[in-house]
N, C-alpha and C positions, 0 to 999 in steps of 0.2 A: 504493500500500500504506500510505503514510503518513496517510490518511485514517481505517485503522481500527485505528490506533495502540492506543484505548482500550481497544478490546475483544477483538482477535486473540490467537491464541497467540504466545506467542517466539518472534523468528527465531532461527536458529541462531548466529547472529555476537551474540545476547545472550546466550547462556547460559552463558559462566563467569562474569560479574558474577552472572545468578541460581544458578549455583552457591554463588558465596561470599556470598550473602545467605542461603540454603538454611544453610547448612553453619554459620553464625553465628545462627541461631536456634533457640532454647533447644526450642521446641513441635518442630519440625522433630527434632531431636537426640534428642527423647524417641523420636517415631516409628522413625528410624531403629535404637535401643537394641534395640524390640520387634520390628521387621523382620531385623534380623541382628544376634542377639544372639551375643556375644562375638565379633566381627570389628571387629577396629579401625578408627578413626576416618577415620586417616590410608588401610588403604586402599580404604574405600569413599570418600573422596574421588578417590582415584587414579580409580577405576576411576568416578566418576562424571564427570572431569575428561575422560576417554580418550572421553567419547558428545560428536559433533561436532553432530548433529542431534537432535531432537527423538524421532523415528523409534528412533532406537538407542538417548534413553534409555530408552523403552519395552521396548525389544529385553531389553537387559539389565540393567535395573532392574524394570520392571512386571512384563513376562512372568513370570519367574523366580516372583514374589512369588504372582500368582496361580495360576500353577498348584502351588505352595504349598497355595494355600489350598483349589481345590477336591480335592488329596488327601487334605487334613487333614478338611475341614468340609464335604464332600458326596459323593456317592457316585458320582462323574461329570458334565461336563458334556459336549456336542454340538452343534453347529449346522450346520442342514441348510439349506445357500444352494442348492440345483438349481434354486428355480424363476427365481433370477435369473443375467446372466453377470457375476461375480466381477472379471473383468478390467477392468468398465465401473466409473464414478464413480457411488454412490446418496446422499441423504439417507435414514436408516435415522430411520422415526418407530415409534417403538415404546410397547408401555403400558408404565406407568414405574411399579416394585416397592421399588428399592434405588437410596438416594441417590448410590453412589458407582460399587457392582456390575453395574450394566443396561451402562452404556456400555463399562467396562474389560473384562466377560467379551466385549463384542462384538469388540474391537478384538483379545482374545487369540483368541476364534472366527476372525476373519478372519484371522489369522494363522497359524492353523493347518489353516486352509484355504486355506493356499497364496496367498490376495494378497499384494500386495508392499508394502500398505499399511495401517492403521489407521482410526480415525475421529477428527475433528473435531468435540470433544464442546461443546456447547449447557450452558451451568451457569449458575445465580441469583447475583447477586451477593449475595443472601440468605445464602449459604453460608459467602462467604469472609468467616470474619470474624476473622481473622488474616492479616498483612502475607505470612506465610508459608505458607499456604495458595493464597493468591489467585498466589503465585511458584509454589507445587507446579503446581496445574492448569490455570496457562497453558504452563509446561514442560510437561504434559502433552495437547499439542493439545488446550486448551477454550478456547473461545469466551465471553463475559459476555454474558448476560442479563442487564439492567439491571430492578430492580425496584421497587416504591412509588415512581412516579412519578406527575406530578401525568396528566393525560388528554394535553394538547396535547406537555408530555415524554415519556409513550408511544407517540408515531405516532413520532415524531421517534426514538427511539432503534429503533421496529420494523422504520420504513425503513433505518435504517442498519444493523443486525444483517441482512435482508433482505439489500441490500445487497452487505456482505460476505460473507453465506454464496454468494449467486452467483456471485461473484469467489472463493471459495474452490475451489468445486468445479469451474468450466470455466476459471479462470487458474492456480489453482498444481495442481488437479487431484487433490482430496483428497476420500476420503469424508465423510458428515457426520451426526452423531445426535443428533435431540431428540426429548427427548416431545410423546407425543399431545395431553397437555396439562399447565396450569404447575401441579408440583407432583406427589407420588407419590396412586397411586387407594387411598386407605386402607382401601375396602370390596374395592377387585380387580374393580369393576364399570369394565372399563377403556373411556372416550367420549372420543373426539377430538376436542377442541372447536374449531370453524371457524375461529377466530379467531387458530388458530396457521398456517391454509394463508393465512388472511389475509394474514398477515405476510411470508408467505413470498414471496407474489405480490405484493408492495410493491417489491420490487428487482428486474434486468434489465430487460429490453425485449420489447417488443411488446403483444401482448392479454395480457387476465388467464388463458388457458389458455394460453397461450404461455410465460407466465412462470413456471409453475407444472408445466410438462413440462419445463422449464430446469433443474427439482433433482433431475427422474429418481427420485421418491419410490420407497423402498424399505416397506412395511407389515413391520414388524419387529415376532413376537409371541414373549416372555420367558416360560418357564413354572418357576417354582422352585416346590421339591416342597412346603417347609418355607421361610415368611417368619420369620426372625430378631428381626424389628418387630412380628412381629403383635399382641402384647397392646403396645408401646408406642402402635399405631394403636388398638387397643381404650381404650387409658386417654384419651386423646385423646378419643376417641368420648365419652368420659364428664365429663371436663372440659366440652367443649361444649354436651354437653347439659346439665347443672348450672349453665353458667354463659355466655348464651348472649354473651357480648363477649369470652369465654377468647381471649388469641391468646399463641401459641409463644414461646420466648424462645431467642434464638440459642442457649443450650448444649443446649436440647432437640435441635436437629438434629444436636450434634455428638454426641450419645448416641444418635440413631440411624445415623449416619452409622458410628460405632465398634458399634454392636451387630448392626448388617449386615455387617459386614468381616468380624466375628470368629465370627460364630451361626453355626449349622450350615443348610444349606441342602436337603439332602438329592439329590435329582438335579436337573438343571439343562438346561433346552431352549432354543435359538433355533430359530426356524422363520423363513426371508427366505420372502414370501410374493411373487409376480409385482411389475416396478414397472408404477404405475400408470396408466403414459405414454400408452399405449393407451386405458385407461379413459377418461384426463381428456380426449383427441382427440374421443374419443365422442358426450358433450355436447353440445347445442345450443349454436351460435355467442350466438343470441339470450335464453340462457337469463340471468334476472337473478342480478343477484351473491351474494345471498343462498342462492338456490336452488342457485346450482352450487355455493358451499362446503361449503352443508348435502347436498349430495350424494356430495360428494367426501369427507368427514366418513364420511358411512353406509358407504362402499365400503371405506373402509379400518378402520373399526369391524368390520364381515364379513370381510374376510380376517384380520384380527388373533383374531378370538372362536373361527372357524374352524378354525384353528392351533393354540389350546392342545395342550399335552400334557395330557389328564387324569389324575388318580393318583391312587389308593385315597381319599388323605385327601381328594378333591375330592366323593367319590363317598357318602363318609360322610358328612361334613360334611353335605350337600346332605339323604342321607335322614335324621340327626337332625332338621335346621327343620322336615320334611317330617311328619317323626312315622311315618316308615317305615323298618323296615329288609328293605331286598332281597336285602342282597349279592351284589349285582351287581358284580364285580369286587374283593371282597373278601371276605376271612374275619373270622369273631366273632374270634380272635385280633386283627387288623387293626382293627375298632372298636374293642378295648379299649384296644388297645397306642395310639389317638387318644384317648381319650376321656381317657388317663392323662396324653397331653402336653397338650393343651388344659387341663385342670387345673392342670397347671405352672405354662402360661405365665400364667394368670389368677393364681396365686401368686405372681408377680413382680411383678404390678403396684402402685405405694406409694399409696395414697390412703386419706385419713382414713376416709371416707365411699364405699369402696367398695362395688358393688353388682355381688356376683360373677355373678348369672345377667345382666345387660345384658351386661357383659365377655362373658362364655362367647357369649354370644348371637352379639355383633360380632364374636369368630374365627370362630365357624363358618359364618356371614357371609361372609367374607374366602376362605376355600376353597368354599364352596359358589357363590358368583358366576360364576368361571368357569365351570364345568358349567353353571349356568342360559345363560350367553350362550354355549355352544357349542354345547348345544342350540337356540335358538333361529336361531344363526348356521348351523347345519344343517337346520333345517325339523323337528324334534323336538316344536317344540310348537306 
């Protein structure tokens, strides 16, 4: 275990020293202010002091908070695991929406579907960029993603993340979730890029279908009704194309990271889709390496696009670009009451030189995607 010293979560025998580094930082203290406002200091340490594992501070710290949040800021969430058994260990690869929200609803999903356990959450070291952060979300079962490294630093650090997510799920025997790929899909055209099954099949033993039926792939597809980010991904959109070298700057993520926690979301879906242990067995032994990623890629690209939940705004969105409207699954009430928030969010967005129809363009963009790839993922078009 001492091998993945750097990147593991906390064991449980560290976590009142990361307590009392928690509880002594200023960023951390602010958080806790907004999360349980007028509850003293003293006994949310008590009762943070009183969680032995990792597990139970989720139990009664995280849970609590989110389901918090989807009373307040959505109108329900769900997750419908039948097609898989719940009792069994998965890596949950899912398309990735919300920098903070994808993994924590899944871990409160699984929790209230009755497993006994959480997820072992995949995060960028891009994120933490505070001492106290990087203590939050390793207390909170995450894993480090190592990032901007040089090429020969990236085999090296993917074998080793590899590695340990193998040792995580058949030695300590934990679930585990990353995305389909690095970074959130800003259009919602969600592609699983090969390169992360890559990685995956760099650690354990045996062949490369062997290694890669060892993480018991779970296709995990997140359908939120209303994105939070959507014109911050719009402005984005526009930065970049205005200025084709634009790159981010850490507090931009921490403003989507706080504008996702706290936006309204509207209703909220997990769909667990078959794992795809089966599937990968299926494949030719002799098939080349390329070919089987780039297959194993497409099969859980389909079961993910498959899965959405679609919803009025998907349906609208889709026949605005289209220059049609069907109402199909909605009412001219229902366009307007969209057309009036799509406006909003375009209103929010700060740029000198803004150019509100590209913006407008890029949300409706972002909800129309899904529909185009669920259509297709069904034989539609």
């Amino acid at each position: 275990m001492n091998n993945f010293d750097d990147i593991r979560p906390y064991n449980p025998d560290e976590l009142q020293d990361v307590y009392t580094r928690l509880l002594n930082a200023e960023g951390f203290k602010v958080v806790l202010a907004t999360i349980f406002p007028n509850v003293p200091m003293d006994d949310i340490e008590k009762k943070m002091r009183a969680c032995k594992t990792n597990l139970e501070f989720q139990k009664d710290f995280c849970a609590p908070f989110l389901q918090g949040l989807v009373k307040k800021l959505s109108t329900g969430i769900e997750m419908d695991s039948s097609a898989i058994d719940i009792t069994k260990r998965h890596t949950f690869v899912s398309n990735h929406r919300d920098i903070i929200l994808d993994s924590a609803f899944l871990s409160l999903c699984l929790l209230l579907n009755g497993c006994d356990t959480t997820v072992e959450i995949g995060i960028g070291d891009n994120l933490l960029i505070y001492p106290w952060i990087r203590d939050l979300v390793r207390l909170n079962k995450s894993f480090i993603v190592q990032r901007g490294l040089s090429l020969r630093e990236t085999l090296l650090s993917s074998k080793h993340m590899s590695e340990y997510m193998h040792y995580a799920i058949n030695e300590k025997h934990e679930n585990l979730w990353i995305a389909q790929r690095e970074g959130r899909s800003k259009d919602s055209s969600d592609i699983t890029q090969p390169s992360i099954l890559k990685m995956m099949a760099m650690g354990g033993n045996g062949s490369m279908k062997e290694r890669l039926i060892d993480m018991h792939i779970c296709p995990l597809c997140i359908s939120y009704e209303y994105d939070p980010c959507d014109y911050l991904k719009a402005k984005e959109f526009q930065l970049k194309r205005d200025d084709p070298n634009y790159k981010k700057q850490p507090q931009d993520d921490l403003i989507n990271m706080q504008t996702g926690l706290m936006g309204y979301k509207g209703h909220i879906h997990f769909q667990c889709t078959p794992c795809i242990d089966e599937y990968v067995q299926s494949l030719p032994d002799d098939m080349q390496k390329s070919d089987f990623f780039d297959n194993v890629a497409a099969h859980i690209n389909k079961e993910i696009h498959r899965s959405y939940r679609i919803y009025s705004v998907n349906r609208i969105a889709y026949d605005l670009l289209e220059g049609n409207v069907s109402y199909d699954g909605y009412t001219d009430a229902d366009k307007k009451a969209f057309d009036t928030y799509v406006s909003r969010q375009v209103s929010k967005v700060d740029l000198m030189d803004k150019d509100d129809a590209f913006l407008r363009d890029c949300i409706l963009k972002m909800y129309a995607n899904p529909l185009r790839n669920f259509q297709k993922a069904i034989g539609r078009f």
